[in-house]
Structure formats: structure tokens, C-alpha cells
C-alpha positions as CSV (number, residue, x, y, z in Angstrom):
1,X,27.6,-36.9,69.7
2,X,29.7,-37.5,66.6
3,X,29.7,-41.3,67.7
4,X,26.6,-41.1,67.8
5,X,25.9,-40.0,64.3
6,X,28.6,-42.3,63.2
7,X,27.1,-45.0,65.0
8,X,23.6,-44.3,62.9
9,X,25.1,-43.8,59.6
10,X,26.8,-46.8,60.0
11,X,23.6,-49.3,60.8
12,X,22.1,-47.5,57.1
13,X,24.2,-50.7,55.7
14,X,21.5,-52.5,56.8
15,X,17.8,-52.1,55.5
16,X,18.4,-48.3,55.1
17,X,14.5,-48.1,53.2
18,X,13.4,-49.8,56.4
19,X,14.9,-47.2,58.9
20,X,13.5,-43.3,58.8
21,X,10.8,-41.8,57.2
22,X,10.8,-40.6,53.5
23,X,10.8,-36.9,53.0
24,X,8.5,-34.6,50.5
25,X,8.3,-31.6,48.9
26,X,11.7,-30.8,47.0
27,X,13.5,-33.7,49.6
28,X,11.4,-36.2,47.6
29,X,13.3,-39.2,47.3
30,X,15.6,-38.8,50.1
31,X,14.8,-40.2,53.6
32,X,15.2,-38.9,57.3
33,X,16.4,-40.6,60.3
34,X,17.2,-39.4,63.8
35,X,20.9,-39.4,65.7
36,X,21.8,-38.8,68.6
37,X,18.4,-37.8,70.3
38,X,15.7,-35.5,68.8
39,X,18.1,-32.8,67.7
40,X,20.2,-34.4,65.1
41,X,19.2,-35.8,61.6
42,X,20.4,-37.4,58.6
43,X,19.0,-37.3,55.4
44,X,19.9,-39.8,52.7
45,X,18.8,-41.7,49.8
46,X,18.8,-44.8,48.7
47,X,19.9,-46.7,45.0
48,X,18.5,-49.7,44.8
49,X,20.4,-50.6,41.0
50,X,23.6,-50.3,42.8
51,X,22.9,-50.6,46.4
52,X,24.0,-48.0,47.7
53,X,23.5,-45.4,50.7
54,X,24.4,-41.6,50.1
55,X,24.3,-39.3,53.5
56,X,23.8,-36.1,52.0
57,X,23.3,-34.1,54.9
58,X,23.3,-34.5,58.8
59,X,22.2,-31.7,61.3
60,X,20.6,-30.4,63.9
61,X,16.9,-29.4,63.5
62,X,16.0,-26.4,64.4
63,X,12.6,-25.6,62.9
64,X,12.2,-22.6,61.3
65,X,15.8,-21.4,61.3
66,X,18.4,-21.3,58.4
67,X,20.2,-23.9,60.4
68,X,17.5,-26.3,59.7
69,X,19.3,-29.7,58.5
70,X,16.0,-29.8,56.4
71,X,16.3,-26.2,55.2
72,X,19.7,-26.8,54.7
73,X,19.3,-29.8,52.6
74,X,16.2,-28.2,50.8
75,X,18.8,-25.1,49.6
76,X,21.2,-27.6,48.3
77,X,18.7,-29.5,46.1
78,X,17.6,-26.7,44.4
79,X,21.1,-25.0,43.7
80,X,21.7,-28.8,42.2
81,X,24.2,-29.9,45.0
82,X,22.1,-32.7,45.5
């Protein structure tokens, strides 16, 4: 699995605003992309100035558990982590 997730991190270097979906609420700004199946996702955001591609989180989604990548990620933001 960690291949896997590697593997999808890795092709971000290319296109990374065409690949996943952009995220809301307080994940504004930061886009979501499965790995490894329908379990696993990583959220990251893109810098155009500079070009680059921050991963700040990657997961399993679990909806409606405190395990959530996206509950996770949504904790982070709003502590300022993120």
C-alpha cells in the first residue's frame, strides 16, 4: 500500500491541478486525490508562484470517524498546522 501511495504522490509532479478534486469548507484550497483504492487519500495544495506540491496529509477515509484523513486534515487547519 505504501507503494502505492508513494507511487501517487509521486505522479502530483505532473499536472497536480489536473488530478483530484478540490476540497471546501475549511480544506479550501487544498485538493483530494485517491491511493491505493477507495480507502486511502491525499490531500495537498498546490503554489502556482513557485510551483510547488505540498502533501499535507494522506489517510484512510473513514467517514464519520476521528480517523477521517479529512477530519484529520480539517483539525489541523484550524489549530494552524496547515
Amino acid at each position: 500500500m505504501r507503494e502505492k501511495i508513494r507511487d501517487t504522490i509521486d505522479s502530483l509532479a505532473s499536472d497536480p491541478e489536473l488530478r483530484g478534486k478540490p476540497l471546501g469548507g475549511d480544506l479550501q484550497g487544498y485538493r483530494s486525490v485517491r491511493a491505493g483504492g477507495q480507502r486511502y487519500r491525499i490531500i495537498y495544495r498546490v503554489q502556482r508562484s513557485i510551483v510547488t506540491v505540498a502533501v499535507v496529509a494522506a489517510g484512510i477515509r473513514k467517514e464519520g470517524s476521528r480517523e477521517d484523513i479529512y477530519s484529520l486534515a480539517q483539525r489541523l487547519v484550524k489549530l494552524g498546522l496547515l
